[in-house]
N, C-alpha and C positions, 0 to 999 in steps of 0.2 A: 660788533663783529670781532670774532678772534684774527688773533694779530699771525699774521703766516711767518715760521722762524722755524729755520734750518741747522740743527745743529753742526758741528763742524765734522760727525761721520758721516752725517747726508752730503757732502762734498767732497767725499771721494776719486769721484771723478772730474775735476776740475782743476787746473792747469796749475795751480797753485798744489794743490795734494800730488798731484802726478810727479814735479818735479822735485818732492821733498823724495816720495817713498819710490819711486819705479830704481828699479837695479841695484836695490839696495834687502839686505838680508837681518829683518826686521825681528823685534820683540812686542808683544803689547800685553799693557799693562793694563786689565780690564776687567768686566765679570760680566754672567750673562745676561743682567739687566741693562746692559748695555746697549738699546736698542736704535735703531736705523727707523726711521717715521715709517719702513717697510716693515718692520716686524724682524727683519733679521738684525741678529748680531754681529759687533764691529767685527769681533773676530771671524766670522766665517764671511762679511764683504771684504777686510781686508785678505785674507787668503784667498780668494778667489780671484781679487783684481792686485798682488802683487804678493812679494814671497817672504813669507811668515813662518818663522823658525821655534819663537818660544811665546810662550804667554806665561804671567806673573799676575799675582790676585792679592787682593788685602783683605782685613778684616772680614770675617762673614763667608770668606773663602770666594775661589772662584763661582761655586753655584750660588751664592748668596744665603746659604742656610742654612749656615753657623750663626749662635748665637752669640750674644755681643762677647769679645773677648778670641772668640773661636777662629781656626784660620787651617788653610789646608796644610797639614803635618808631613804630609809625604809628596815627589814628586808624584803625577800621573797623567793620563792621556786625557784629554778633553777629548768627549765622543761626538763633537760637532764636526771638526777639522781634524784627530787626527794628531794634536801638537800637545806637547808636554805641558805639563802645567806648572811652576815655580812657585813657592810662597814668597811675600816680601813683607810678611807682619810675625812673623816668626820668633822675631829677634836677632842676633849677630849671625846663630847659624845661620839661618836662614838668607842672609843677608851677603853672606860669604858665599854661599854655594850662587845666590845670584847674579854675584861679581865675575865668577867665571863663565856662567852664560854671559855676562853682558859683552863681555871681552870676546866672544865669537861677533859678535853683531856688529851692524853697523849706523843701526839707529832704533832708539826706543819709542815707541808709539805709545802713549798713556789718553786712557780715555774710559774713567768712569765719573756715574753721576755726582757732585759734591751739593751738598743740602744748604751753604751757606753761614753754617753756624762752627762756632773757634773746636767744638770737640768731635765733629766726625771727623773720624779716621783717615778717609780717606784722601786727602789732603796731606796728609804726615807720609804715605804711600808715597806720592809724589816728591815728597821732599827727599824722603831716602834715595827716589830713582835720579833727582837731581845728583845728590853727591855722589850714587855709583858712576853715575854719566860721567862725569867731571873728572872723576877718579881713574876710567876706564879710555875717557876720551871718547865716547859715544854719544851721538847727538842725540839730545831730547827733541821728539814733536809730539804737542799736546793736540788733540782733537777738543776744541773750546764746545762748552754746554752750557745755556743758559745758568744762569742764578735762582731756584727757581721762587725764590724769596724776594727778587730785583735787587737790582745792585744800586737803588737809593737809600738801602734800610741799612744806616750803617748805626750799631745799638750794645748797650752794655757797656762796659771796660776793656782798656786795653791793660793784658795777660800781663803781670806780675813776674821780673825772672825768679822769686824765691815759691813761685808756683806754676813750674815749667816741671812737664809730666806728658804719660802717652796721649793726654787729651789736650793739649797745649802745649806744644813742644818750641813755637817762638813768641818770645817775649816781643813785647808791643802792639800783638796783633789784636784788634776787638773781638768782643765777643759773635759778635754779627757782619760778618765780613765786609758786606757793599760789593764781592769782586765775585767775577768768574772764574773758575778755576784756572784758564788760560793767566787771567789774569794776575792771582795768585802765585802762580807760578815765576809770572816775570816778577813778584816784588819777592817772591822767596831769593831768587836767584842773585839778585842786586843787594838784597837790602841785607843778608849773611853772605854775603860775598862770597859764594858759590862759585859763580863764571861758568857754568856749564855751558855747552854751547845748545840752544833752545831757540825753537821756533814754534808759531803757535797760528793753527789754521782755524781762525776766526768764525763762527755764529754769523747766518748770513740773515738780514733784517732784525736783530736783535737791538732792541736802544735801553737806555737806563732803565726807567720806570718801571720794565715789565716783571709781572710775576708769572709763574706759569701757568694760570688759570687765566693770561690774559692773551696768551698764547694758542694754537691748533696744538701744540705739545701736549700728548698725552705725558703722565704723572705712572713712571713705573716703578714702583718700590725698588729703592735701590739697597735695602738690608731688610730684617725679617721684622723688625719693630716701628720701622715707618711707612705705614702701610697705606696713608692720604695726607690727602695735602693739609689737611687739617693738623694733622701729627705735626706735618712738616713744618708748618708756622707754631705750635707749639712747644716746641722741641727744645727750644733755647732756655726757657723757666722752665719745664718740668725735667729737664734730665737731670737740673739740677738734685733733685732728690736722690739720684742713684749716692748722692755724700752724706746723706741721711738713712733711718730706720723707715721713712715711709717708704711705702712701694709707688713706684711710677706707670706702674700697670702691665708690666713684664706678664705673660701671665693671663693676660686677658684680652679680650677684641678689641680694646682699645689702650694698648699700651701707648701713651704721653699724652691721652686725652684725659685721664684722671690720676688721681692719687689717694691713698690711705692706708689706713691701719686699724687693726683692730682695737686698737685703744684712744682711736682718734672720735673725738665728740663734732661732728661733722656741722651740728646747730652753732653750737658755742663758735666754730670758726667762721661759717658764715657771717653768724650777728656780729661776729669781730671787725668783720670785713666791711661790712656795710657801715659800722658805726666808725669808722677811721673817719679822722680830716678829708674833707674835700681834696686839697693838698695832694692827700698820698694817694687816695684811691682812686684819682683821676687815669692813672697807668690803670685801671679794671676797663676802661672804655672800650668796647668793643668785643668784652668780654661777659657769661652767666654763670657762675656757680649753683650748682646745683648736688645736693644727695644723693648718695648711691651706696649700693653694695656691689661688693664685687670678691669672686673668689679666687687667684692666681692659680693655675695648673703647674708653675713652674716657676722662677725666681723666688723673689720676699715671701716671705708668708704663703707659700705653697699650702693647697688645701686648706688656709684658712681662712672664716670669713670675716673681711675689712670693712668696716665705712668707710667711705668713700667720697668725693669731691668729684665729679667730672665738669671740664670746663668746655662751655661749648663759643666757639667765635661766631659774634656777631658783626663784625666789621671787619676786616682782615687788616685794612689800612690803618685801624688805630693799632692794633694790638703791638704791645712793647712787652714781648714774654722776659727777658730778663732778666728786668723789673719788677713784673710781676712777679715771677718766680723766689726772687730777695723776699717781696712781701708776703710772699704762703710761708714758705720757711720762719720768716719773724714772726708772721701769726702764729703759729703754731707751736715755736719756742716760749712766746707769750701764755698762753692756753695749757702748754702741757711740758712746762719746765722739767718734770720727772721725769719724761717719757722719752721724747726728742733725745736723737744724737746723731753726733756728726762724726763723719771721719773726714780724715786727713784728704781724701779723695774730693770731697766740699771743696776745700781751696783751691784745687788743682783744677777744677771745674769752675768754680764760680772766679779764679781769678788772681783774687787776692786773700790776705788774711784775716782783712779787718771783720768779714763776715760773722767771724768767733767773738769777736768783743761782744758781749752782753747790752751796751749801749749801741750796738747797729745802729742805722738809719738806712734803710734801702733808699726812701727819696733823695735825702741828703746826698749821700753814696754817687747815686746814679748823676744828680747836678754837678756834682764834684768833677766828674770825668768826663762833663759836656766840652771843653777845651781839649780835652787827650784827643775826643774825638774826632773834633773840629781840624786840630794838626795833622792828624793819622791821615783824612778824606785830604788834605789840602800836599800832603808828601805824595799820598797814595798815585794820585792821578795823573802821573807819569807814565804809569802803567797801565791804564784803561784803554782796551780795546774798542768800545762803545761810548 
């Protein structure tokens, strides 16, 4: 049986939201995948039941469909409520013009879906509303949403500062969070000594373990390229390619369920794969590879055709993508030395630098950082809500 869990805008009306947001002349920080287990958005429950001045959007824009990179360029009216809408992925402008709205206000509402992994964005959104808050003197409240990856899967590396970037902007953090965004939030604030003044209305029946397919939580694409849950658990190894020539599937029905290139020999990587040490290829559990072709309409290799890799999960509870992800990348720098290239974006993503050394080791790699992890989970949970 699905586990009954009430995100923290289903709580709107309850004594604890009442007395954060009522008489108070609000912002949120949100977009319209935003949704209420009603089907409406935060933002038009929150305008309705108290009084809501501005809204501010990140990556993907407020409507969600911008593509990756993209972000609303101008102010404008949202046609649901009526309220202007603010960029806060912009960059400085943007970021300045948001200071001054913030400074009308008297508290920041932030409440979009985060995927649980070190490079969506929207996380970094939140860090920026932290410092304007703090800067402004305006109190953050976070409307907390599941993890929908669970918050026991803590996985990968902890971020590198000589590869701190728009996709990992704090050093220490792993790849694979373990936290809710709530919760995120309080270790942002403590742990770069922020001090903003934050409060965070809690996931009602929510405990570790769960992922969102263990939940009545519907799964609503919270940008244009994670489109299932399936995406969503694969997301961690395959975005890694966006620091390579392969394509991650930008482009096609299944963008971060496959990947390739037209000059990629899809047999030769398979049989690479299978013939690894036990050892290393133990992280594929739970995992198929399988051939494909596929054509992008947009991104890498537009209009051209690729073979292809798509990976299909078989076990959600083993799968360790960013892991995984090390070991496609090494296979295929193995297979196709001439081909394969990284850009500087790789480290920024994957982390660290050593990715580039020639003598890698993803398994090695990954045991190496089983400690970093182990301290990160054992600091972290100070701040655990659940």
């Amino acid at each position: 049986m699905k586990k009954k869990i009430l995100n923290g805008c289903d709580l709107l009306d309850n004594e604890l939201s009442f007395n954060m947001l009522c008489g108070k002349k609000l912002g949120l920080i949100s977009n319209s995948c935003a949704l209420l287990k009603n089907g409406e958005t935060v933002a038009l429950a929150i305008n309705q039941k108290y009084s809501l001045f501005a809204l501010f959007s990140g990556e993907h824009g407020f409507n969600t469909k911008k593509q990756a990179g993209g972000f609303d360029n101008e102010v404008f009216t949202e046609s649901e409520t009526g309220i202007p809408v603010y960029d806060l992925f912009g960059g400085n402008s943007s970021l300045k013009k948001a200071e001054e709205v913030f400074n009308k206000l008297d508290c920041i509402v932030f409440d979009i879906q985060d995927i649980g992994t070190r490079y969506y964005t929207y996380q970094y959104t939140l860090l920026d509303a932290l410092y304007l808050c703090k800067k402004t003197s305006t109190q953050l409240v976070v409307l907390d949403r599941i993890n929908p990856l669970g918050c026991n899967r803590i996985e990968g590396n902890l971020l590198e500062s000589d590869c701190i970037s728009e996709v990992g902007r704090v050093a220490g953090q792993p790849t694979v969070t373990g936290m809710t965004i709530g919760e995120i939030a309080l270790w942002y604030n403590d742990f770069l000594n922020i001090n903003a003044e934050i409060k965070v209305i809690p996931c009602d029946g929510l405990i570790r373990d769960l992922t969102i397919e263990d939940t009545d939580l519907l799964f609503n694409p919270p940008s244009p390229n994670m489109r299932n849950t399936d995406a969503l658990f694969l997301y961690a190894g395959t975005c890694l390619f966006e620091g390579t020539n392969l394509s991650e599937g930008r482009g096609t029905g299944k963008p971060f369920e496959l990947f390739g290139a037209p000059w990629l020999d899809t047999k030769k990587v398979i049989d690479y794969l299978q013939s690894m040490p036990n050892e290393d290829k133990e992280v594929f559990k739970g995992l198929n590879f399988s051939p494909c072709e596929f054509t992008p309409t947009f991104s890498d290799y537009k209009s051209e055709k690729c073979n292809g890799i798509q990976i299909e999960i078989i076990d959600k509870s083993c799968v360790n993508m960013f892991e995984t992800g090390l070991q496609l990348i090494n296979t295929v720098r193995e297979i196709h030395p001439n081909y394969i290239e990284f850009s500087a974006h790789l480290t920024n993503l994957a982390g660290t630098k050593l990715i580039l050394n020639d003598d890698f080791n993803p398994h090695k790699y990954i045991n190496s950082q089983k400690k970093e992890l182990k301290n990160f989970k054992n600091k972290a949970k100070k701040y655990y809500i659940y």
